[in-house]
C-alpha positions as CSV (number, residue, x, y, z in Angstrom):
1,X,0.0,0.0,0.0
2,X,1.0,3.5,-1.0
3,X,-0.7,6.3,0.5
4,X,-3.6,4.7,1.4
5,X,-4.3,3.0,-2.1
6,X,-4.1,-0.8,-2.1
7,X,-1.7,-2.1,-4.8
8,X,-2.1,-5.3,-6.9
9,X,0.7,-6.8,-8.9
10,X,-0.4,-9.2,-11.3
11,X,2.1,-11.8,-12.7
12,X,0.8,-12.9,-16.5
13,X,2.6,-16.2,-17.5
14,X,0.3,-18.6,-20.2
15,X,2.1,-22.1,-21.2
16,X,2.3,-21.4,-24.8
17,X,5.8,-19.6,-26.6
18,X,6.4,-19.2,-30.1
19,X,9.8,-18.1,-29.9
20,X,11.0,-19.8,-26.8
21,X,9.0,-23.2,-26.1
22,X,8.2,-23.1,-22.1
23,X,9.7,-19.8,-22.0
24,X,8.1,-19.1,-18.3
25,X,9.2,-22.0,-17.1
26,X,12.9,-21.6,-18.1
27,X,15.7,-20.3,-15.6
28,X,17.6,-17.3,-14.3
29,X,20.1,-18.1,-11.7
30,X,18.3,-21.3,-10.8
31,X,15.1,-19.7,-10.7
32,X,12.1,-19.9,-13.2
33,X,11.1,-16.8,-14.7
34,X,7.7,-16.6,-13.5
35,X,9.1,-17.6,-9.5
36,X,11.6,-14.7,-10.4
37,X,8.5,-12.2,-11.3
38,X,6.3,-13.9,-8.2
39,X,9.4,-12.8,-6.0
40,X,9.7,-9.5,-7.4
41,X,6.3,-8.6,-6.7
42,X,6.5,-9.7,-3.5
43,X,9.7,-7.7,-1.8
44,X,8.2,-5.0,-3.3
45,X,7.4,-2.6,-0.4
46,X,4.2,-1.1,-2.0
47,X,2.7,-4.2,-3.6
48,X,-0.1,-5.1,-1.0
49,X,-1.2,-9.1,-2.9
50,X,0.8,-10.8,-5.7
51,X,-1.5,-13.1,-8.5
52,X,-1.3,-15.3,-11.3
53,X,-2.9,-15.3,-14.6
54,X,-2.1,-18.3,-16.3
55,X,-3.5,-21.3,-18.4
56,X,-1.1,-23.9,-17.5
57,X,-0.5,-26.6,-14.7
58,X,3.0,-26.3,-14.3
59,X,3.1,-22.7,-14.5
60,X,0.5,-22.8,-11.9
61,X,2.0,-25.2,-9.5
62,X,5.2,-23.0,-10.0
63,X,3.9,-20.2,-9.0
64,X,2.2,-21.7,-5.9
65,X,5.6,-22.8,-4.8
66,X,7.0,-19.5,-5.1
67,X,4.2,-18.8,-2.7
68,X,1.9,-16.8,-5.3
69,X,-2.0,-16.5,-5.3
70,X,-3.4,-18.6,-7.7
71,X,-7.3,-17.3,-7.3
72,X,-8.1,-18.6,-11.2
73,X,-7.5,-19.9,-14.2
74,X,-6.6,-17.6,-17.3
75,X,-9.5,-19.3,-19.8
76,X,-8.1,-20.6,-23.1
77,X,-9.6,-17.5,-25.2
78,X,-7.1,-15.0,-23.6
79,X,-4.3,-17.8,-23.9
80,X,-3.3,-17.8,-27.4
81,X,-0.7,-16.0,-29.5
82,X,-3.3,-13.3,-30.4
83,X,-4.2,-12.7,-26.7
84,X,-3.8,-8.9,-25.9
85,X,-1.9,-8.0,-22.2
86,X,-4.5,-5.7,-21.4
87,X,-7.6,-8.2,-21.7
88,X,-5.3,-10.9,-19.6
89,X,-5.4,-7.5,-17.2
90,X,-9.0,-6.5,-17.2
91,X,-10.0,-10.3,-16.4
92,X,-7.7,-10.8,-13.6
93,X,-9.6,-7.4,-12.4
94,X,-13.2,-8.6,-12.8
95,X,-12.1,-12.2,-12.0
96,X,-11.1,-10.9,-8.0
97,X,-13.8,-9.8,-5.5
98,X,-11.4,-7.6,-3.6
99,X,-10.8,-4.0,-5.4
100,X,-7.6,-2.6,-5.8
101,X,-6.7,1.1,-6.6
102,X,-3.5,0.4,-8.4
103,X,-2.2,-2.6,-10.9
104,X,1.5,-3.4,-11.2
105,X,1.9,-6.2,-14.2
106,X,5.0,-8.1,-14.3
107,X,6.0,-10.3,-17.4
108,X,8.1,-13.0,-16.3
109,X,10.2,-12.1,-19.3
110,X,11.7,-9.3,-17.4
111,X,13.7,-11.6,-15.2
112,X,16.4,-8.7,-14.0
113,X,14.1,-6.5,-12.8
114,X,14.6,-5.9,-9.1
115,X,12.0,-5.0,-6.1
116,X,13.3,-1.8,-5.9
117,X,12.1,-0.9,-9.4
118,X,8.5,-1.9,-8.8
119,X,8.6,0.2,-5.7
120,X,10.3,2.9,-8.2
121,X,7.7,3.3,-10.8
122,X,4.4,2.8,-8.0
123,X,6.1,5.7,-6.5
124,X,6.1,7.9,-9.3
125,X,3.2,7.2,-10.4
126,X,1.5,7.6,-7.0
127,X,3.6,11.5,-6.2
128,X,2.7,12.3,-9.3
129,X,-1.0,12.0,-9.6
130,X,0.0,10.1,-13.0
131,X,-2.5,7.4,-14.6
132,X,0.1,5.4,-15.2
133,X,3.7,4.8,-15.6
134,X,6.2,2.2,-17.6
135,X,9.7,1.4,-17.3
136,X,11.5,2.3,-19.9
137,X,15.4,2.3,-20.6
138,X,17.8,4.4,-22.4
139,X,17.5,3.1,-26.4
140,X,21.1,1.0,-27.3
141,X,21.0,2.7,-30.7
142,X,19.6,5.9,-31.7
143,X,16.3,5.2,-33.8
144,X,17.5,8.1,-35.5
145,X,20.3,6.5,-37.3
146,X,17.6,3.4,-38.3
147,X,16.8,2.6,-41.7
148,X,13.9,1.0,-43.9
149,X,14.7,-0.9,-47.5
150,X,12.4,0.2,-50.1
151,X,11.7,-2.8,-52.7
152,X,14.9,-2.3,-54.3
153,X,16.9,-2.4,-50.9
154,X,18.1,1.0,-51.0
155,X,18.4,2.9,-47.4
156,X,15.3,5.3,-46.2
157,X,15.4,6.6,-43.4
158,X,12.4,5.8,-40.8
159,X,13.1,9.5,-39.6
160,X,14.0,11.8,-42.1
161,X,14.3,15.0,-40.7
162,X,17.2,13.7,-38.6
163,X,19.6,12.1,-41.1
164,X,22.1,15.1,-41.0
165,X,22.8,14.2,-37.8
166,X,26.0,11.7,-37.2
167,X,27.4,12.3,-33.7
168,X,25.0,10.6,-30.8
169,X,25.4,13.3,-28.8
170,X,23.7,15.7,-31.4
171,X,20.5,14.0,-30.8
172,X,17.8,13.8,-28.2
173,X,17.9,10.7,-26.0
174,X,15.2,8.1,-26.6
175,X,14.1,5.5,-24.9
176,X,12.1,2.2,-25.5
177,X,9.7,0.5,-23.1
178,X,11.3,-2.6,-21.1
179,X,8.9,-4.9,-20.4
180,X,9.4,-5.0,-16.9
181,X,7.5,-2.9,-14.7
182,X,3.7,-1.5,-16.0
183,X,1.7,0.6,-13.3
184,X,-1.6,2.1,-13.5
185,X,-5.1,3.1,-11.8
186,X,-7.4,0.4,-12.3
187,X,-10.2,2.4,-13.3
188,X,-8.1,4.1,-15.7
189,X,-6.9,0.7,-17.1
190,X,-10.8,-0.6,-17.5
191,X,-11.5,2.4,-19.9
192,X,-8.1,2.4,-21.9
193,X,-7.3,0.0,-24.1
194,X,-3.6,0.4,-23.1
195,X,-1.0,1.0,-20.2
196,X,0.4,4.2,-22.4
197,X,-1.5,7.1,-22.9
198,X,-0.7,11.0,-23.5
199,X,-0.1,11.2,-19.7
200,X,1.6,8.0,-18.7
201,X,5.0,8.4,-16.8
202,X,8.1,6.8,-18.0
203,X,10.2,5.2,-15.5
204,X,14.1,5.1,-16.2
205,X,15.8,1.5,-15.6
206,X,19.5,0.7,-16.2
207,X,19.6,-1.6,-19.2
208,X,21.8,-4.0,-17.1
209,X,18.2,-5.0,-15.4
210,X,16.3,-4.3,-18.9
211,X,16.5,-7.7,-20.6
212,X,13.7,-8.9,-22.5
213,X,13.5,-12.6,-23.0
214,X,12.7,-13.6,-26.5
215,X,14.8,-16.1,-27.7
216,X,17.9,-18.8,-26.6
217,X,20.6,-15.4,-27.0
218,X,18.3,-13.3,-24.3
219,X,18.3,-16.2,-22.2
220,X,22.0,-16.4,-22.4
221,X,22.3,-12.7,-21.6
222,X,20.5,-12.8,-18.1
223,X,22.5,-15.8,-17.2
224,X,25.6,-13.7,-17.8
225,X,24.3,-10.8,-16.2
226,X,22.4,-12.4,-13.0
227,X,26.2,-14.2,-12.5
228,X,27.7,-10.9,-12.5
229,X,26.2,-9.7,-10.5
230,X,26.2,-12.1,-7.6
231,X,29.5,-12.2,-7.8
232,X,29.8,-7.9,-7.3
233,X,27.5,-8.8,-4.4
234,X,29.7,-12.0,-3.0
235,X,32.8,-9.3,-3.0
236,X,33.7,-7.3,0.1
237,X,33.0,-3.1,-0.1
238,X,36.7,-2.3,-0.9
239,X,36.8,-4.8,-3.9
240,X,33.6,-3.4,-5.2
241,X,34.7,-0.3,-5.2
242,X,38.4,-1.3,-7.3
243,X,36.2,-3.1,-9.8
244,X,33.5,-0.2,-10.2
């Protein structure tokens, strides 16, 4: 709770994956990624009740042992690859008796994503009378510099009016939503058809905790990066402070 307003997070996880078969079943750091979303939710300081959406048996029983609610099953229409995030949402809100004034949604294919950035975006959302907010991070390459083929395969640029421009620090930052953290007022959510609107907050996340899990290579990734940094939190303070 923040405030006084009772927060829900709501972990989404169905048992289907086109890219990555089982996808919210695979590991992190020993961890599946949908206990690793569970977990998140719950050392969150603002997150008042932690749920599941989801299909599937195993995911279910996973979930239950990372000590999630489990109050009902996703049905099969909002299961499939077409199934929108933000219908999965507005069932899990009609599906509960209790009332909630805030949503968090956590995809479990945000595995880096740390308590303190749940608590992070509720915050700004909450101090700033905002809707809603997303994390975002910092964008790896400018979409500036990014390109479209025409039918003959020659360059376009997707944004014209900035194709002069050939130093980074010429341009204005931009950022892409993460994946990781989406917060908004439920009754804003149940008239919107989406978590971003004109007014919806962005909330800044290091890329190192921004991983997306698509594919084998993502996976990879977060295995590389959860192991770093255990070991930068296995070292004593003055070694820390050598390697930083």
């Amino acid at each position: 709770m923040i405030d006084g307003l009772s927060v829900l997070a709501l972990v989404t996880a169905r048992g289907g994956s086109a890219g990555l078969p089982r996808k919210n079943l695979r590991e992190v750091g020993g961890r599946s990624l949908v206990a690793r979303a569970v977990q998140a939710g719950q050392r969150a300081e603002t997150v008042d009740r932690v749920v599941l959406s989801s299909d599937d048996p195993e995911i279910i029983q996973a979930a239950l042992l990372a000590g999630c609610d489990v109050p009902f099953v996703r049905p099969a229409a909002l299961a499939g690859d077409e199934a929108r995030s933000i219908d999965v949402v507005r069932h899990a809100l009609q599906a509960l008796p209790e009332r909630y004034d805030l949503l968090v949604l956590l995809q479990p294919t945000s595995p880096l994503r740390a308590p303190e950035d749940v608590d992070g975006a509720v915050e700004l959302c909450v101090r700033r009378g905002a809707p809603a907010c997303v994390s975002v991070c910092a964008a790896d390459k400018p979409p500036f510099w990014m390109h479209g083929l025409d039918e003959r395969l020659r360059l376009r640029p997707i944004l014209p009016e900035y194709r002069q421009a050939s130093r980074r620090q010429d341009l204005p930052q931009a950022y892409a939503v993460n994946g990781a953290v989406y917060v908004a007022r439920t009754d804003w959510i149940m008239v919107l058809d989406s978590f971003i609107g004109p007014d919806t907050l962005g909330y800044v996340m290091p890329r190192e905790r921004s991983i997306d899990i698509d594919d084998e290579l993502d996976l990879a990734i977060a295995e590389m990066l959860e192991n770093r940094f255990a070991g930068e939190a296995g070292k004593p303070e003055r070694e820390r402070m050598r390697s930083a």
